[in-house]
C-alpha positions in Angstrom: 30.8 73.4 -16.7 30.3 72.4 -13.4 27.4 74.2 -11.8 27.3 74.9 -7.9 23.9 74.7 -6.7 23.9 76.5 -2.8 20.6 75.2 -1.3 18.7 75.1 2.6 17.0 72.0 1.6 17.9 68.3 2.1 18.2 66.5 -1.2 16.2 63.6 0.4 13.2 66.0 0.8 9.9 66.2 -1.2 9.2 69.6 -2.7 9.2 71.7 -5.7 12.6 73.4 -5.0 14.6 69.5 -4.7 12.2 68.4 -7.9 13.3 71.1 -9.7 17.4 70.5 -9.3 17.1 66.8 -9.4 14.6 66.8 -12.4 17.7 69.2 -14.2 20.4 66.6 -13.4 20.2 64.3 -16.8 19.8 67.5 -19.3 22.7 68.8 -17.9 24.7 65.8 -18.1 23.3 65.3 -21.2 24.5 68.6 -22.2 27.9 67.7 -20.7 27.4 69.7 -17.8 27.5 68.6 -13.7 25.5 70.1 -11.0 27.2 69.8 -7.5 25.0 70.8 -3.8 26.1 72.2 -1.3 23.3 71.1 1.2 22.4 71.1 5.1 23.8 67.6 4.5 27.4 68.8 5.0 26.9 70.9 7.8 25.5 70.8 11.2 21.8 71.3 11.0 18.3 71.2 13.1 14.8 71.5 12.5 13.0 74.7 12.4 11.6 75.3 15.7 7.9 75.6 14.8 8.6 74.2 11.2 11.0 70.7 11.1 10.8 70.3 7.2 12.7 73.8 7.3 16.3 73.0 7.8 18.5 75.5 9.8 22.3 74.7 9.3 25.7 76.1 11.0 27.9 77.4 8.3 31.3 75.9 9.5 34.1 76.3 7.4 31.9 77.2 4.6 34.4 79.6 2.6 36.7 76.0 2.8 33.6 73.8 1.4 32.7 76.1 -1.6 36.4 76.7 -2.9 37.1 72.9 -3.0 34.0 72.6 -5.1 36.0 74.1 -7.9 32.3 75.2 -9.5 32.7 77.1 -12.5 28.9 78.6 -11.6 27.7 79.3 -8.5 24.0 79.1 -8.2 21.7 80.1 -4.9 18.4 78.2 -4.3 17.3 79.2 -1.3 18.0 82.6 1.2 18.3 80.2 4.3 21.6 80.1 6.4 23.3 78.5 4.0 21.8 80.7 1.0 22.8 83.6 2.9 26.3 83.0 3.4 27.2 81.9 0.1 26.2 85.3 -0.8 28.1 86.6 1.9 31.3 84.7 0.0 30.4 86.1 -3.6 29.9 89.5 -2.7 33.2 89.6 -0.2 35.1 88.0 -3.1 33.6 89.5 -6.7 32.4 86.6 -7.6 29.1 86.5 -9.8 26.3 84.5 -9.0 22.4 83.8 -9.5 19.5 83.2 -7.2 16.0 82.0 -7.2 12.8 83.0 -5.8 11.0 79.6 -5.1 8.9 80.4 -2.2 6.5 83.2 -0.7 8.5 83.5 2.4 6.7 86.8 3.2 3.4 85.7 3.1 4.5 81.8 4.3 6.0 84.2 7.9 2.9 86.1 7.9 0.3 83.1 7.8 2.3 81.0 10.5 4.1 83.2 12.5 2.5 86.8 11.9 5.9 88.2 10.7 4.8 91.4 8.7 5.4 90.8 5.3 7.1 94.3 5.0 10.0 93.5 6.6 10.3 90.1 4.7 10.0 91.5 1.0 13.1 94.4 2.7 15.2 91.2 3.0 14.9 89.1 0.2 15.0 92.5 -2.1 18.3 92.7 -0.2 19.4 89.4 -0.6 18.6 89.2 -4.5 19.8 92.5 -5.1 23.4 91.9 -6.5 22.5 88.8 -8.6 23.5 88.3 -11.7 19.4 86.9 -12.7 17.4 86.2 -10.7 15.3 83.1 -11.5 11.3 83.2 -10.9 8.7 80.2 -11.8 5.9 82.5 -13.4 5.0 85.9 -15.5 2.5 87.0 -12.4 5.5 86.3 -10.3 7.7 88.3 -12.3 5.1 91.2 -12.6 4.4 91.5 -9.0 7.9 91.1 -7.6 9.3 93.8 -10.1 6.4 96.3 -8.6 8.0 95.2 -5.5 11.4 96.5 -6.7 12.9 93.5 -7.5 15.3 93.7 -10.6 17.2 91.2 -13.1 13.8 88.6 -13.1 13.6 85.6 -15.5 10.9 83.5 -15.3 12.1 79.8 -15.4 9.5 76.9 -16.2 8.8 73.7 -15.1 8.8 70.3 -16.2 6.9 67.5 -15.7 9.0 63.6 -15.1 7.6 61.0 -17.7 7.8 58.1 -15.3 4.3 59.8 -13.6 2.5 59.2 -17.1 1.1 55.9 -17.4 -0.9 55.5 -21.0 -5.2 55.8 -19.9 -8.0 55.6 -21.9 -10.1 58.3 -20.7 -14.1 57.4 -19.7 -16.6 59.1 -18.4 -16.1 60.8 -15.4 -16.3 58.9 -12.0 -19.9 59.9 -9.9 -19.2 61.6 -7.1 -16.2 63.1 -8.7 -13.2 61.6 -7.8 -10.5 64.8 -6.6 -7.4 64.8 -5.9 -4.2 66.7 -4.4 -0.7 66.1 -4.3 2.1 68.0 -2.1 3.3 68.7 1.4 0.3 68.9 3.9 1.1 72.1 5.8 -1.5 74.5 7.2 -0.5 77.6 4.2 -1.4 75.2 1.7 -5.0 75.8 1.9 -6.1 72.2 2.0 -9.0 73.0 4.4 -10.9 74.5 1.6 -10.9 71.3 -0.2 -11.4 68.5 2.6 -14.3 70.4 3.4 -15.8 69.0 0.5 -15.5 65.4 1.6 -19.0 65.1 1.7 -19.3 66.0 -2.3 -16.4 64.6 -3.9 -14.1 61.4 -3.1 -11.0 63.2 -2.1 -7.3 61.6 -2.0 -4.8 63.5 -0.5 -1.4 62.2 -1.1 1.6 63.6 0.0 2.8 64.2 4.1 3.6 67.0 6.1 3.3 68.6 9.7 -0.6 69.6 9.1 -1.9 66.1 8.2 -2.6 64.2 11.9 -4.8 67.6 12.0 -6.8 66.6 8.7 -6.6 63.8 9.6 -8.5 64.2 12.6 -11.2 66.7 10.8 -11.9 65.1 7.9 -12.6 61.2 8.2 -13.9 60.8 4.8 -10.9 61.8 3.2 -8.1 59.6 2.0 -4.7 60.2 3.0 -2.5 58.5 1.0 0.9 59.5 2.2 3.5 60.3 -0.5 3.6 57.9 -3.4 6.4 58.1 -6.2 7.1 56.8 -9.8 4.6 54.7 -11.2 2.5 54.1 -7.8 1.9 58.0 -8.5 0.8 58.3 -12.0 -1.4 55.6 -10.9 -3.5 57.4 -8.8 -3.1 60.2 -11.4 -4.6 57.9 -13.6 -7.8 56.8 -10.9 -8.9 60.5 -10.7 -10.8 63.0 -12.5 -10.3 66.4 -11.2 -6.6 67.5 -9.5 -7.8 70.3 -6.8 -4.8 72.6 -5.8 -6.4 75.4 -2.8 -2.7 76.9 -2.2 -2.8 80.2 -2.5 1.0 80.6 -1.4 3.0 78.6 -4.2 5.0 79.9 -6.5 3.8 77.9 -9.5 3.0 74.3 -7.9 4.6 71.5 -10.1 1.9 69.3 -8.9 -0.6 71.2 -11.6 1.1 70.5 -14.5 2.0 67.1 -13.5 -1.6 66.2 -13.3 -2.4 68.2 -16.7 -0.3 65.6 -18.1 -1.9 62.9 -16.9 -5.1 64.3 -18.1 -6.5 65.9 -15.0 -8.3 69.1 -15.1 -7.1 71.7 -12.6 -9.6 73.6 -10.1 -7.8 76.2 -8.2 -8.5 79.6 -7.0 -6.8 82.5 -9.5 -3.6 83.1 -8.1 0.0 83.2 -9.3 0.7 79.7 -9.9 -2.4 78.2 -11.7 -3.1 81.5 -13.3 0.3 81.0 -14.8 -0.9 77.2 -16.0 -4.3 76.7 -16.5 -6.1 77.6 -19.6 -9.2 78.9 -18.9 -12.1 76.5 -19.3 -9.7 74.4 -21.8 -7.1 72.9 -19.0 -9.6 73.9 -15.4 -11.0 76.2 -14.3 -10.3 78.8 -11.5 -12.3 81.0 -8.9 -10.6 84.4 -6.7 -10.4 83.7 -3.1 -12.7 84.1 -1.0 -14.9 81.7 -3.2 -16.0 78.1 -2.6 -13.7 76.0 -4.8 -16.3 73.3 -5.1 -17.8 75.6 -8.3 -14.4 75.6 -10.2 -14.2 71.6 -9.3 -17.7 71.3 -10.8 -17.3 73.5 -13.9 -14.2 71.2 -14.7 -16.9 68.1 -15.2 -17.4 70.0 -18.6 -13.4 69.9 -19.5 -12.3 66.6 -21.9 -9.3 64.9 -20.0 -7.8 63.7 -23.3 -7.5 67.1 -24.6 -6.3 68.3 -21.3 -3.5 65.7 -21.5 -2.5 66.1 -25.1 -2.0 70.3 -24.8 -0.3 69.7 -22.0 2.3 66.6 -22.4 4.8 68.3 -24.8 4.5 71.6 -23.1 6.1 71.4 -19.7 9.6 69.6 -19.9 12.7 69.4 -17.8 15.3 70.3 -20.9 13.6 73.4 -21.8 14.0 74.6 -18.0 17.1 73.5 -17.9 17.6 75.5 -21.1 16.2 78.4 -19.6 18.8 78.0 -16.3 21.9 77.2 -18.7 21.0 80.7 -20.5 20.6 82.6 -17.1 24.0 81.7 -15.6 26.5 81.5 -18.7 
Protein backbone atom coordinates (compact mmCIF):
# COMPACT_ATOMS: atom_id res chain seq x y z
CA UNK A 1 0.00 0.00 0.00
CA UNK A 2 1.39 3.19 -0.57
CA UNK A 3 0.14 5.78 1.93
CA UNK A 4 -0.19 9.52 1.01
CA UNK A 5 0.68 11.64 3.81
CA UNK A 6 -0.73 15.58 2.91
CA UNK A 7 1.27 17.74 5.42
CA UNK A 8 1.94 21.94 6.15
CA UNK A 9 5.24 21.08 7.62
CA UNK A 10 8.74 20.83 6.09
CA UNK A 11 10.17 17.38 6.59
CA UNK A 12 13.49 19.09 7.67
CA UNK A 13 11.65 20.56 10.67
CA UNK A 14 11.84 19.61 14.40
CA UNK A 15 8.44 18.77 15.96
CA UNK A 16 6.04 16.18 17.09
CA UNK A 17 3.93 16.20 13.85
CA UNK A 18 7.48 15.41 11.42
CA UNK A 19 8.65 12.88 14.42
CA UNK A 20 5.66 11.23 14.29
CA UNK A 21 5.66 10.36 10.18
CA UNK A 22 9.31 9.88 10.09
CA UNK A 23 9.44 7.70 13.30
CA UNK A 24 6.42 5.47 11.19
CA UNK A 25 8.66 5.14 8.11
CA UNK A 26 10.67 1.66 8.99
CA UNK A 27 7.32 -0.16 10.48
CA UNK A 28 5.71 0.55 7.47
CA UNK A 29 8.32 -0.62 5.25
CA UNK A 30 8.74 -3.23 7.39
CA UNK A 31 5.27 -4.12 7.03
CA UNK A 32 5.68 -3.79 3.19
CA UNK A 33 4.05 -0.55 3.06
CA UNK A 34 5.54 3.19 1.66
CA UNK A 35 4.63 6.50 3.00
CA UNK A 36 4.91 9.36 0.34
CA UNK A 37 4.65 13.54 1.45
CA UNK A 38 3.26 15.87 -0.14
CA UNK A 39 5.07 18.78 1.64
CA UNK A 40 5.53 22.79 1.33
CA UNK A 41 8.66 21.33 -0.27
CA UNK A 42 7.04 21.02 -3.64
CA UNK A 43 5.21 24.10 -3.71
CA UNK A 44 5.84 27.71 -3.43
CA UNK A 45 5.98 28.62 0.25
CA UNK A 46 6.85 31.59 2.87
CA UNK A 47 7.01 32.04 6.49
CA UNK A 48 4.19 32.78 8.65
CA UNK A 49 4.12 36.39 9.06
CA UNK A 50 4.33 36.59 12.90
CA UNK A 51 5.22 32.86 13.04
CA UNK A 52 8.30 31.61 10.35
CA UNK A 53 8.39 27.84 11.65
CA UNK A 54 4.59 27.89 10.29
CA UNK A 55 4.92 27.33 6.56
CA UNK A 56 2.30 28.96 4.26
CA UNK A 57 2.40 27.29 0.69
CA UNK A 58 0.66 28.19 -2.85
CA UNK A 59 -1.24 25.12 -4.03
CA UNK A 60 -0.25 25.17 -7.74
CA UNK A 61 -1.29 22.43 -9.78
CA UNK A 62 -2.05 20.52 -6.74
CA UNK A 63 -4.96 18.19 -8.20
CA UNK A 64 -1.82 17.34 -10.92
CA UNK A 65 0.78 16.50 -7.88
CA UNK A 66 -1.61 14.20 -5.79
CA UNK A 67 -2.87 12.08 -8.87
CA UNK A 68 0.64 11.24 -9.98
CA UNK A 69 1.33 10.09 -6.48
CA UNK A 70 -0.71 7.05 -7.42
CA UNK A 71 -1.42 6.70 -3.21
CA UNK A 72 -3.60 3.99 -2.55
CA UNK A 73 -4.36 6.07 1.03
CA UNK A 74 -4.59 9.45 1.35
CA UNK A 75 -3.76 10.72 4.75
CA UNK A 76 -4.05 14.67 6.10
CA UNK A 77 -1.67 15.85 8.76
CA UNK A 78 -2.21 19.17 9.05
CA UNK A 79 -5.39 21.76 8.14
CA UNK A 80 -2.83 24.38 6.59
CA UNK A 81 -3.02 25.44 2.91
CA UNK A 82 -2.03 22.50 1.72
CA UNK A 83 -4.15 20.33 4.32
CA UNK A 84 -7.03 22.21 3.20
CA UNK A 85 -6.89 21.67 -0.31
CA UNK A 86 -6.27 18.07 -0.38
CA UNK A 87 -9.57 17.98 1.32
CA UNK A 88 -10.87 20.24 -1.17
CA UNK A 89 -9.66 17.26 -3.84
CA UNK A 90 -11.27 14.26 -1.74
CA UNK A 91 -14.50 15.68 -1.13
CA UNK A 92 -14.86 17.25 -4.96
CA UNK A 93 -13.88 13.75 -6.16
CA UNK A 94 -15.40 10.91 -3.49
CA UNK A 95 -12.46 9.95 -2.40
CA UNK A 96 -12.00 8.79 1.29
CA UNK A 97 -9.47 10.10 3.50
CA UNK A 98 -8.27 10.55 7.19
CA UNK A 99 -7.02 13.51 9.26
CA UNK A 100 -5.26 14.22 12.37
CA UNK A 101 -5.59 16.66 15.16
CA UNK A 102 -1.90 17.30 16.23
CA UNK A 103 -2.07 20.81 17.49
CA UNK A 104 -4.33 23.22 19.64
CA UNK A 105 -4.67 25.70 16.91
CA UNK A 106 -7.55 27.39 18.77
CA UNK A 107 -5.91 28.01 21.84
CA UNK A 108 -2.18 28.35 19.97
CA UNK A 109 -4.47 31.71 17.75
CA UNK A 110 -5.80 32.78 20.91
CA UNK A 111 -2.50 33.04 23.04
CA UNK A 112 -0.52 34.73 20.07
CA UNK A 113 -2.80 36.49 18.10
CA UNK A 114 -6.10 36.79 20.22
CA UNK A 115 -8.07 34.96 17.56
CA UNK A 116 -11.26 33.74 19.59
CA UNK A 117 -11.06 30.22 19.96
CA UNK A 118 -14.81 29.94 18.83
CA UNK A 119 -14.36 30.61 15.52
CA UNK A 120 -11.20 28.21 15.32
CA UNK A 121 -12.94 25.00 16.88
CA UNK A 122 -16.10 26.11 13.86
CA UNK A 123 -13.21 25.40 11.34
CA UNK A 124 -11.39 22.52 12.21
CA UNK A 125 -15.01 20.79 13.18
CA UNK A 126 -15.54 21.73 9.56
CA UNK A 127 -12.50 20.63 8.18
CA UNK A 128 -12.49 17.04 10.10
CA UNK A 129 -16.01 16.64 9.51
CA UNK A 130 -16.06 14.21 6.46
CA UNK A 131 -13.12 12.02 7.49
CA UNK A 132 -13.00 8.76 7.39
CA UNK A 133 -11.12 8.72 11.38
CA UNK A 134 -9.95 11.12 12.66
CA UNK A 135 -6.61 10.55 14.48
CA UNK A 136 -6.03 12.19 18.07
CA UNK A 137 -2.76 11.67 20.49
CA UNK A 138 -4.64 11.20 23.81
CA UNK A 139 -8.04 9.92 25.75
CA UNK A 140 -8.45 13.70 27.39
CA UNK A 141 -8.06 14.79 23.84
CA UNK A 142 -10.54 12.55 22.53
CA UNK A 143 -13.02 13.33 25.46
CA UNK A 144 -12.92 16.96 25.12
CA UNK A 145 -12.91 17.34 21.37
CA UNK A 146 -15.99 14.92 21.14
CA UNK A 147 -17.87 17.41 23.70
CA UNK A 148 -16.77 19.82 21.21
CA UNK A 149 -18.75 17.94 18.43
CA UNK A 150 -16.03 16.34 16.93
CA UNK A 151 -16.95 12.79 15.51
CA UNK A 152 -15.02 9.55 14.20
CA UNK A 153 -11.88 10.15 16.99
CA UNK A 154 -9.18 7.57 17.59
CA UNK A 155 -6.64 8.13 19.81
CA UNK A 156 -3.19 7.20 18.21
CA UNK A 157 0.03 6.82 20.48
CA UNK A 158 3.37 7.60 20.44
CA UNK A 159 6.63 6.17 20.36
CA UNK A 160 9.74 6.82 21.64
CA UNK A 161 13.27 6.24 19.03
CA UNK A 162 15.81 3.84 20.74
CA UNK A 163 18.87 5.62 19.47
CA UNK A 164 17.89 8.48 22.48
CA UNK A 165 18.42 5.61 25.20
CA UNK A 166 21.88 5.24 26.20
CA UNK A 167 22.26 2.33 29.09
CA UNK A 168 22.80 4.55 32.81
CA UNK A 169 23.28 3.45 36.07
CA UNK A 170 21.04 5.50 38.09
CA UNK A 171 22.68 7.43 41.47
CA UNK A 172 21.46 9.52 43.61
CA UNK A 173 19.98 12.53 42.49
CA UNK A 174 22.24 15.58 41.45
CA UNK A 175 21.94 18.65 44.43
CA UNK A 176 20.47 21.33 43.15
CA UNK A 177 18.36 19.19 40.98
CA UNK A 178 19.40 19.07 37.63
CA UNK A 179 15.99 19.89 35.16
CA UNK A 180 15.52 19.66 31.97
CA UNK A 181 13.26 20.48 28.79
CA UNK A 182 13.31 19.59 25.37
CA UNK A 183 11.17 21.10 22.31
CA UNK A 184 10.68 24.24 20.24
CA UNK A 185 11.11 27.39 22.36
CA UNK A 186 8.03 29.48 21.51
CA UNK A 187 6.17 31.78 23.85
CA UNK A 188 2.72 29.12 24.14
CA UNK A 189 4.99 26.64 25.48
CA UNK A 190 5.01 27.91 28.81
CA UNK A 191 8.79 27.83 29.36
CA UNK A 192 8.67 31.04 31.52
CA UNK A 193 7.25 29.05 34.33
CA UNK A 194 10.25 26.95 34.44
CA UNK A 195 13.32 29.35 33.81
CA UNK A 196 11.92 31.15 36.53
CA UNK A 197 13.29 28.63 38.61
CA UNK A 198 16.92 29.16 37.52
CA UNK A 199 17.75 30.14 40.86
CA UNK A 200 16.55 26.56 42.36
CA UNK A 201 17.39 24.06 39.90
CA UNK A 202 20.19 23.74 37.15
CA UNK A 203 18.01 24.05 34.08
CA UNK A 204 18.97 22.91 30.35
CA UNK A 205 16.87 23.92 27.86
CA UNK A 206 17.52 22.26 24.61
CA UNK A 207 15.82 22.72 21.58
CA UNK A 208 15.37 26.33 19.34
CA UNK A 209 12.63 28.37 18.36
CA UNK A 210 11.44 32.10 17.76
CA UNK A 211 11.03 32.77 21.77
CA UNK A 212 14.67 31.76 22.88
CA UNK A 213 16.90 35.20 22.19
CA UNK A 214 13.92 36.36 24.66
CA UNK A 215 14.93 33.68 27.37
CA UNK A 216 17.75 34.10 26.57
CA UNK A 217 17.97 37.48 27.56
CA UNK A 218 15.80 36.86 30.99
CA UNK A 219 17.18 34.08 32.27
CA UNK A 220 21.11 34.07 32.33
CA UNK A 221 21.48 31.12 34.56
CA UNK A 222 19.80 28.90 32.27
CA UNK A 223 21.48 26.68 29.67
CA UNK A 224 20.44 26.83 26.30
CA UNK A 225 21.57 24.09 24.57
CA UNK A 226 20.14 24.37 21.08
CA UNK A 227 18.69 21.27 19.48
CA UNK A 228 20.80 18.15 19.94
CA UNK A 229 19.84 14.70 18.18
CA UNK A 230 20.67 10.97 18.32
CA UNK A 231 23.08 9.96 20.90
CA UNK A 232 24.31 13.75 21.81
CA UNK A 233 20.50 13.75 23.07
CA UNK A 234 20.10 10.80 25.21
CA UNK A 235 23.18 12.03 26.59
CA UNK A 236 21.91 14.86 28.23
CA UNK A 237 18.90 12.63 28.98
CA UNK A 238 21.16 10.71 30.75
CA UNK A 239 23.00 14.02 32.85
CA UNK A 240 19.57 14.99 34.25
CA UNK A 241 17.25 14.11 36.91
CA UNK A 242 13.94 15.64 36.49
CA UNK A 243 12.37 16.41 32.61
CA UNK A 244 10.06 19.69 33.38
CA UNK A 245 7.43 20.09 30.48
CA UNK A 246 5.18 23.73 31.56
CA UNK A 247 3.26 23.47 28.05
CA UNK A 248 -0.04 23.71 28.59
CA UNK A 249 -0.98 23.74 24.74
CA UNK A 250 0.46 20.22 23.38
CA UNK A 251 -1.38 17.69 22.36
CA UNK A 252 0.51 14.94 24.09
CA UNK A 253 4.33 16.14 23.97
CA UNK A 254 6.68 13.23 22.71
CA UNK A 255 9.30 14.89 24.65
CA UNK A 256 7.62 13.22 28.06
CA UNK A 257 7.82 9.94 27.18
CA UNK A 258 11.12 10.20 25.58
CA UNK A 259 12.56 11.28 28.85
CA UNK A 260 10.46 8.51 30.81
CA UNK A 261 12.47 6.19 28.96
CA UNK A 262 15.56 7.47 29.73
CA UNK A 263 14.54 7.40 33.27
CA UNK A 264 13.50 10.95 33.89
CA UNK A 265 10.59 11.79 36.10
CA UNK A 266 8.14 14.10 34.55
CA UNK A 267 6.84 17.47 36.41
CA UNK A 268 4.16 19.07 34.49
CA UNK A 269 1.03 20.90 35.21
CA UNK A 270 -2.34 18.41 34.71
CA UNK A 271 -3.26 18.98 31.36
CA UNK A 272 -4.07 16.80 28.37
CA UNK A 273 -0.74 15.63 27.42
CA UNK A 274 1.04 14.59 30.66
CA UNK A 275 -2.23 13.67 32.24
CA UNK A 276 -2.45 11.22 29.36
CA UNK A 277 1.39 9.93 30.32
CA UNK A 278 2.41 10.30 33.70
CA UNK A 279 1.52 7.99 36.40
CA UNK A 280 0.78 9.71 39.30
CA UNK A 281 3.55 9.77 41.92
CA UNK A 282 5.04 6.46 40.03
CA UNK A 283 6.36 8.24 36.60
CA UNK A 284 6.12 12.40 38.02
CA UNK A 285 4.17 14.17 39.33
CA UNK A 286 1.76 17.01 38.20
CA UNK A 287 0.09 20.36 39.58
CA UNK A 288 -3.31 22.39 37.82
CA UNK A 289 -2.35 25.66 36.50
CA UNK A 290 -2.12 28.30 38.06
CA UNK A 291 0.32 26.54 40.49
CA UNK A 292 4.08 26.93 40.89
CA UNK A 293 5.68 23.95 39.10
CA UNK A 294 8.62 24.02 41.29
CA UNK A 295 6.33 21.65 43.98
CA UNK A 296 5.66 18.94 41.22
CA UNK A 297 9.67 19.24 40.35
CA UNK A 298 10.30 18.74 44.00
CA UNK A 299 7.82 15.95 44.80
CA UNK A 300 9.59 14.07 41.85
CA UNK A 301 12.93 13.88 44.15
CA UNK A 302 10.93 11.07 45.87
CA UNK A 303 10.22 9.10 42.35
CA UNK A 304 13.12 6.07 41.51
CA UNK A 305 14.42 6.75 37.91
CA UNK A 306 15.16 3.07 37.35
CA UNK A 307 11.64 2.22 37.79
CA UNK A 308 10.52 5.17 35.91
CA UNK A 309 12.61 3.82 32.94
CA UNK A 310 11.76 0.22 33.10
CA UNK A 311 7.57 0.89 33.08
CA UNK A 312 8.16 3.09 30.60
CA UNK A 313 10.73 1.51 27.85
CA UNK A 314 8.41 -1.25 26.43
CA UNK A 315 5.37 0.89 26.63
CA UNK A 316 5.69 3.73 24.04
CA UNK A 317 6.79 2.34 20.56
CA UNK A 318 6.73 3.44 16.96
CA UNK A 319 5.17 -0.08 15.54
CA UNK A 320 2.27 -0.13 17.82
CA UNK A 321 1.41 3.53 16.48
CA UNK A 322 1.98 2.64 13.35
CA UNK A 323 -0.32 -0.29 14.08
CA UNK A 324 -2.81 1.92 15.33
CA UNK A 325 -2.55 4.34 11.88
CA UNK A 326 -2.51 1.02 9.56
CA UNK A 327 -5.95 0.03 11.37
CA UNK A 328 -7.47 3.63 10.96
CA UNK A 329 -6.95 4.04 7.20
CA UNK A 330 -7.50 0.36 5.75
Amino acid sequence: MKILVVTDNLRKQVNGVVTTYKNMEDPAIRAGHDIVYLDPGQFRHFNCPGYPEVKISIPTWFARKIEKMGADRIHIATEGPLGLWAKFYCDLNHIPYTTAYHTRYPEFLNKLFWIPKRLTYAYLRWFHKYSKTVFVPSASLKAELADRGFRKLVVWTRGVNRSIIVPRKFAKKHVPLRVLNVGRVSREKGLDDLCKLQHNYEITIVGDGPYLNTLRHRYKKVHFAGYKFGKELAHIYANNDVFCFPSQTDTFGIVNIEALCNGLPVAAYHVTGPADIVEYGVTGYMVLPGNDLSMAIEMCKSVDNARVQKLSINRWTWDRCFEIFYNGIK
